[in-house]
C-alpha positions as CSV (number, residue, x, y, z in Angstrom):
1,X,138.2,55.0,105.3
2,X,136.0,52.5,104.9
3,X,132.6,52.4,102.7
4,X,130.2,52.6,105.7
5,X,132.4,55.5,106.7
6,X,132.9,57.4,103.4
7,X,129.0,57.4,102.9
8,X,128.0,59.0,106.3
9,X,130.9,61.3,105.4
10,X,129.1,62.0,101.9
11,X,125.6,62.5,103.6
12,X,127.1,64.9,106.4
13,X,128.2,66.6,103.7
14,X,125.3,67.0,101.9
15,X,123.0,68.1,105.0
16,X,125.8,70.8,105.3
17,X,125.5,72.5,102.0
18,X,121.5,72.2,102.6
19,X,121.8,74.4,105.9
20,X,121.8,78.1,104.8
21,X,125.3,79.8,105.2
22,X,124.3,82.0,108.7
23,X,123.2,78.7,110.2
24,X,126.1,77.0,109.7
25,X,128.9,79.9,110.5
26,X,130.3,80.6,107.2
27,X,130.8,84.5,106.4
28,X,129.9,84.9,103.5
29,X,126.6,83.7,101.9
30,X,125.9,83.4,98.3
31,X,122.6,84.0,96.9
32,X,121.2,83.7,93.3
33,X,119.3,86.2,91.3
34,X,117.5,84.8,88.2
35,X,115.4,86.3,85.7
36,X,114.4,85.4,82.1
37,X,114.9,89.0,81.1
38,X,117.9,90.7,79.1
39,X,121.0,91.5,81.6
40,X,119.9,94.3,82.8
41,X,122.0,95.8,85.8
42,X,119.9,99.2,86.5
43,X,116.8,96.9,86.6
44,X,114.3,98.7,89.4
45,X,113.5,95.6,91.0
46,X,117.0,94.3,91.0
47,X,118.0,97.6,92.6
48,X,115.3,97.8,95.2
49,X,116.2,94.0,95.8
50,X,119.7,94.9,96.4
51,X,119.0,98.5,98.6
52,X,117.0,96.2,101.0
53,X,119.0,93.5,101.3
54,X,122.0,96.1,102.6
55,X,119.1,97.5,104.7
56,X,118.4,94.4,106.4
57,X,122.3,93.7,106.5
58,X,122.9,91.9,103.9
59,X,126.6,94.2,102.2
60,X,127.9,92.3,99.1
61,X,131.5,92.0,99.2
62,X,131.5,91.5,103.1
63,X,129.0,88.5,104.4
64,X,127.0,88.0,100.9
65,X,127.7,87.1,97.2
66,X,125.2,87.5,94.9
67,X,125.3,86.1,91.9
68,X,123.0,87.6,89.0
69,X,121.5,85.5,86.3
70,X,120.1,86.5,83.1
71,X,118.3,84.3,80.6
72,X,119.0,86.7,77.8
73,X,114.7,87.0,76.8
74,X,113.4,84.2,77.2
75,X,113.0,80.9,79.4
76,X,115.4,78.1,77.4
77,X,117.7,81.2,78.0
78,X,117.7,80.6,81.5
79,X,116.6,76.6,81.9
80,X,120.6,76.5,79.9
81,X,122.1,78.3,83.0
82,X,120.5,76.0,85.8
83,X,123.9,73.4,85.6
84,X,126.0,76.5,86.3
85,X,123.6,78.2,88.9
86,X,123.5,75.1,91.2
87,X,127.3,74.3,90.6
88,X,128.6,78.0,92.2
89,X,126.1,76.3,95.3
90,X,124.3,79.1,96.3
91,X,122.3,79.2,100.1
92,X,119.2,80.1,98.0
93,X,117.8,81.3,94.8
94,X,115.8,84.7,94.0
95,X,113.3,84.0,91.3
96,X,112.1,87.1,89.3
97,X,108.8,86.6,88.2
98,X,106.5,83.8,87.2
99,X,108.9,82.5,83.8
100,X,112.1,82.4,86.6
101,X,109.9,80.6,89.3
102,X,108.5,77.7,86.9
103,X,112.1,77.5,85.3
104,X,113.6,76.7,89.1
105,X,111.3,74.7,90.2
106,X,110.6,72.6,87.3
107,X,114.5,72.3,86.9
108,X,114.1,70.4,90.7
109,X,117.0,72.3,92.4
110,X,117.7,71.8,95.5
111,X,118.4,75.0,96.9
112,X,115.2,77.3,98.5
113,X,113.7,79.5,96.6
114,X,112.2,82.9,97.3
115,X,109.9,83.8,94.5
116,X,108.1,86.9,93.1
117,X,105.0,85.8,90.5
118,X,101.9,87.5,89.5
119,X,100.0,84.0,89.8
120,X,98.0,82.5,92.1
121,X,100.1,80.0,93.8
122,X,98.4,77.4,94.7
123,X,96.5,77.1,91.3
124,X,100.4,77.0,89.6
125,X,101.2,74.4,92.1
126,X,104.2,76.3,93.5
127,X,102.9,76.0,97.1
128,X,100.5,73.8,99.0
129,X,98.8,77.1,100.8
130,X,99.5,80.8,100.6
131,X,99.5,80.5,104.7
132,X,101.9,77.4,104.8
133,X,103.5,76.8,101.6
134,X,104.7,73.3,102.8
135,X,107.6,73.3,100.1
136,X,111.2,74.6,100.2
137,X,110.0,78.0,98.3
138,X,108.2,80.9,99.5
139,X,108.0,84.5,98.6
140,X,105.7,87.3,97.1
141,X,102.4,87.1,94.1
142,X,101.7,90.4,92.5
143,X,98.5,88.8,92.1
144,X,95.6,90.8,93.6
145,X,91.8,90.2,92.4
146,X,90.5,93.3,94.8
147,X,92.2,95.9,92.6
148,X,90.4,94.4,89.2
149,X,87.2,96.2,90.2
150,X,89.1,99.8,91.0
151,X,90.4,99.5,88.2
152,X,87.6,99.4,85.5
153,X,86.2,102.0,87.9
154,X,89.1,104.3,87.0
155,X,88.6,103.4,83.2
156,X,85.2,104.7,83.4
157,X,86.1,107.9,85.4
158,X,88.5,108.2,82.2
159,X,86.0,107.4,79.5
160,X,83.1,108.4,81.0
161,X,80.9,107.2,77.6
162,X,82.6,104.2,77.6
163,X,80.0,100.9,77.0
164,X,82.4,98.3,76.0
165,X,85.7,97.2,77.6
166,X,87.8,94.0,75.8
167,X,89.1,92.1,77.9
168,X,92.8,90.9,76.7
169,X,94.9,87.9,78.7
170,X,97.1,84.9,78.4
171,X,94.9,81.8,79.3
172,X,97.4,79.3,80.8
173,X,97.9,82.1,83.2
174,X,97.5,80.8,86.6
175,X,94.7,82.9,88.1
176,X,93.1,83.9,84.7
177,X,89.8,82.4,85.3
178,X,89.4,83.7,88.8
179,X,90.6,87.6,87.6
180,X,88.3,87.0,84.3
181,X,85.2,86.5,86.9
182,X,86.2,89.7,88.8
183,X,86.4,92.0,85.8
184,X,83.3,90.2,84.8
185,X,81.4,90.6,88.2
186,X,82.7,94.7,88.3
187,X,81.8,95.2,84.8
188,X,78.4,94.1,85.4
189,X,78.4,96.5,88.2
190,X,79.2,99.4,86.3
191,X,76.8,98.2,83.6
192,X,79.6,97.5,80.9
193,X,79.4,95.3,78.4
194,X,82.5,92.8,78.4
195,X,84.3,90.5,76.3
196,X,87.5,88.4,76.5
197,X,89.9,87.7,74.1
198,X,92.6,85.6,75.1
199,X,96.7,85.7,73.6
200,X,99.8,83.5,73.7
201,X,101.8,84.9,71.6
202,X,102.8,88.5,69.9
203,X,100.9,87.8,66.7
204,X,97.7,86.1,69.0
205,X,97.9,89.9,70.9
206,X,97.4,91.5,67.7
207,X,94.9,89.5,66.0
208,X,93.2,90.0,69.7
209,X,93.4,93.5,70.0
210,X,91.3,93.4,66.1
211,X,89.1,91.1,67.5
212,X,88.5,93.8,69.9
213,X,88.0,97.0,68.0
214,X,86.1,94.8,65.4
215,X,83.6,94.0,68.2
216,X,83.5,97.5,69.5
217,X,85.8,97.9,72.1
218,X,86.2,101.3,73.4
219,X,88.8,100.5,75.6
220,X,91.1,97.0,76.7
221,X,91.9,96.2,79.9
222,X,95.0,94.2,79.9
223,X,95.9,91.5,82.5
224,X,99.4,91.8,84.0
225,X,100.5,88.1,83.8
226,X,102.1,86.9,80.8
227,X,100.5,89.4,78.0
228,X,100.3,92.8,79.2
229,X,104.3,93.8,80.5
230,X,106.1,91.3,77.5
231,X,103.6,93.2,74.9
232,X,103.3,96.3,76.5
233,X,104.6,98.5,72.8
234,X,101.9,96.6,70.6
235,X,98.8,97.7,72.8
236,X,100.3,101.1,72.3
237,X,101.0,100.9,68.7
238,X,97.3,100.0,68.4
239,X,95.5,102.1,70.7
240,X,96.7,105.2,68.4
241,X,95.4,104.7,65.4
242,X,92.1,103.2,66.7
243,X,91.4,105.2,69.6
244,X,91.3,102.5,72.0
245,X,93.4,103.0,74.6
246,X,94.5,99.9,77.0
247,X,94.7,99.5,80.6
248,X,96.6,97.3,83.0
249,X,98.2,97.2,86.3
250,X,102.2,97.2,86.5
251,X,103.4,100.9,85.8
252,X,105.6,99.6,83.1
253,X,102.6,99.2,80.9
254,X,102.2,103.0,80.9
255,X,105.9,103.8,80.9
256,X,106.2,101.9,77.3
257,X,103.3,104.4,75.9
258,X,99.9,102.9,77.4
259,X,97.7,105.6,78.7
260,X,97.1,104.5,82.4
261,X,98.1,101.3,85.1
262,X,97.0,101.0,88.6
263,X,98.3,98.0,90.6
264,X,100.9,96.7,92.8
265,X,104.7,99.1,93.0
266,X,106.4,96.1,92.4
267,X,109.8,97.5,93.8
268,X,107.8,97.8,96.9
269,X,107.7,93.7,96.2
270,X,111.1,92.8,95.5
271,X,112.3,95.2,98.5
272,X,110.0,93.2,100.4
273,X,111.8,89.8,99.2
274,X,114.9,90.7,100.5
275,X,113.5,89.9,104.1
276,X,112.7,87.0,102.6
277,X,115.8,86.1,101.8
278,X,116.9,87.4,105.1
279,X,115.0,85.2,107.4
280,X,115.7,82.3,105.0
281,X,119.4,83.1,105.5
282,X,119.3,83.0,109.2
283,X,117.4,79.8,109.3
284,X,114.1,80.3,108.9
285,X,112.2,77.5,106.6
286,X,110.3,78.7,103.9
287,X,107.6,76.1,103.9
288,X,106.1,78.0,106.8
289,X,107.0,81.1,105.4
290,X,103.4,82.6,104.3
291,X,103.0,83.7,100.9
292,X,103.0,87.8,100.7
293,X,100.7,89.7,98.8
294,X,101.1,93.4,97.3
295,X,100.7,95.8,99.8
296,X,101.2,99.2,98.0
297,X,99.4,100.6,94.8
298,X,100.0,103.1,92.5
299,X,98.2,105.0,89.6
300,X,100.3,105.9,86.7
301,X,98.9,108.4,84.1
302,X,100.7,109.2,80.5
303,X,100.0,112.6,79.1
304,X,101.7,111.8,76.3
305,X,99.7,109.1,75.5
306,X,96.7,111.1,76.8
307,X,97.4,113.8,73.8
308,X,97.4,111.4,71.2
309,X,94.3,109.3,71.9
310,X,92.7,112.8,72.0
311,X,91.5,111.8,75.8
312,X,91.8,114.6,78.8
313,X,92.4,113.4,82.2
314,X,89.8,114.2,84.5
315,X,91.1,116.1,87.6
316,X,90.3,114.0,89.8
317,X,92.4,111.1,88.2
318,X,94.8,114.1,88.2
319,X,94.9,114.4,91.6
320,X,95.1,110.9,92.6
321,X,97.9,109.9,90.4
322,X,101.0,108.8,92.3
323,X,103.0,109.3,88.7
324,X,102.3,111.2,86.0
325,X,104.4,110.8,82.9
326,X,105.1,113.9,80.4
């Protein structure tokens, strides 16, 4: 063969592990999981992730692989597996969450990529538009400013005497300013008096949260991305002794001992993604794959944490609960 020959050879090559496995007739497809996260194999959005995809048609063992990906806590974790992650050549890669997504993408690989993040997606630079992403990733954002306002309306249905709400986030978050202005706008509404204090780190969410209560928080409203979920236990450990209790939106906030979330059912999300990876699969591109947005809510109570901040649920929250934990 000559050189002129063994190059086109080398770029037909190429184009043929770019076209997703359906497309190009192969049996089996091989798709990526990744997640920042200790290996956890009962995760709920793993599991809803992998019901759908068998829904949709997807049966492991028979026309797909999937490959799961665990970077052990923390994002170094996972930025060390991205050599071995391309190498097995996966058809595409399933990002779990913002920390995943920015790992992939900043790592360059060349495989799609169907995402889940709480950010705002054009203000993290992962897509061009939530309508056209114009990239080769596309995929779901927890992030939803509307629910913000229904929210603090809850906390006051809760805390009916309630004057001042902290305000607790990660600033780089991508989004933060534009949620911040929500809470800001419905606090005003509901004639609260507000103040944020942002956190990077576990010992900034303390010092925060004591920022808070020494400015006379009655309550905290946690925001989802980046503080709230990874920090979940220390806003519990300090609305107990204080009497402050904390709010947020992803039901694992309440589940580690917080006293109420409503937001997105985020294994409603990652069932969602597994048409995503569906249609990519079967040759759809992602770049005109519109961004999704959450489409169920929930309201999670804990009457366990209820009984220790000495706080009664109303009936009416009651009532409207989707879960309520003993």
């Amino acid at each position: 063969m000559d050189r002129r020959s063994a190059c086109v050879a080398v770029a037909a090559f190429a184009s043929l592990a770019a076209i997703p496995a359906t497309v190009r007739g192969a049996r089996d497809a091989r798709v990526a999981w990744t997640s920042v996260d200790r290996a956890d194999p009962q995760s709920p959005y793993l599991l809803s992730f992998r019901e759908n995809l068998r829904t949709v048609g997807w049966t492991e063992g028979e026309n797909l692989t999937l490959d799961v990906w665990w970077g052990d806590g923390s994002t170094k974790g996972l930025k060390d597996l991205v050599p071995q992650i391309v190498a097995r050549r996966p058809d595409l890669i399933v990002t779990a969450g913002g920390p995943a997504t920015r790992t992939l993408v900043d790592a360059k690989v060349p495989q799609p990529i169907a995402f889940t993040v709480s950010a705002d997606v054009v203000l993290a630079k992962l897509v061009n538009s939530w309508a056209r992403p114009g990239v080769n990733r596309s995929g779901i954002s927890f992030f939803a400013l509307e629910i913000i306002p229904k929210r603090l309306e809850l906390m006051t249905e809760v805390l009916p005497a309630m004057k001042r709400v902290g305000i607790v986030g990660w600033p780089p978050h991508a989004g933060e300013l534009l949620e911040l202005e929500a809470a800001r706008n419905a606090a005003g509404m509901l004639g609260l008096e507000h103040r944020y204090f942002g956190a990077n780190t576990a010992t900034e969410v303390d010092q925060a949260l004591e920022a808070a209560r020494e400015w006379g928080a009655q309550a905290i409203l946690a925001f989802a991305g980046g503080i709230a979920p990874r920090y979940a236990e220390r806003f519990a450990a300090f609305a107990g002794p204080h009497r402050i209790p904390a709010f947020s939106s992803w039901a694992t906030f309440a589940e580690k001992g917080n006293l109420m979330t409503y937001g997105p059912v985020l294994e409603e999300c990652y069932a969602r993604l597994a048409t995503f990876v569906d249609r990519i699969l079967k040759g759809a591109k992602p770049a005109e794959l519109p961004v999704e947005r959450p489409t169920k809510f929930e309201l999670v109570v804990n009457l366990s944490a209820a009984k220790t901040l000495g706080i009664s649920f109303p009936q009416s929250i009651l009532l409207r609960a989707d879960r309520v934990i003993e």
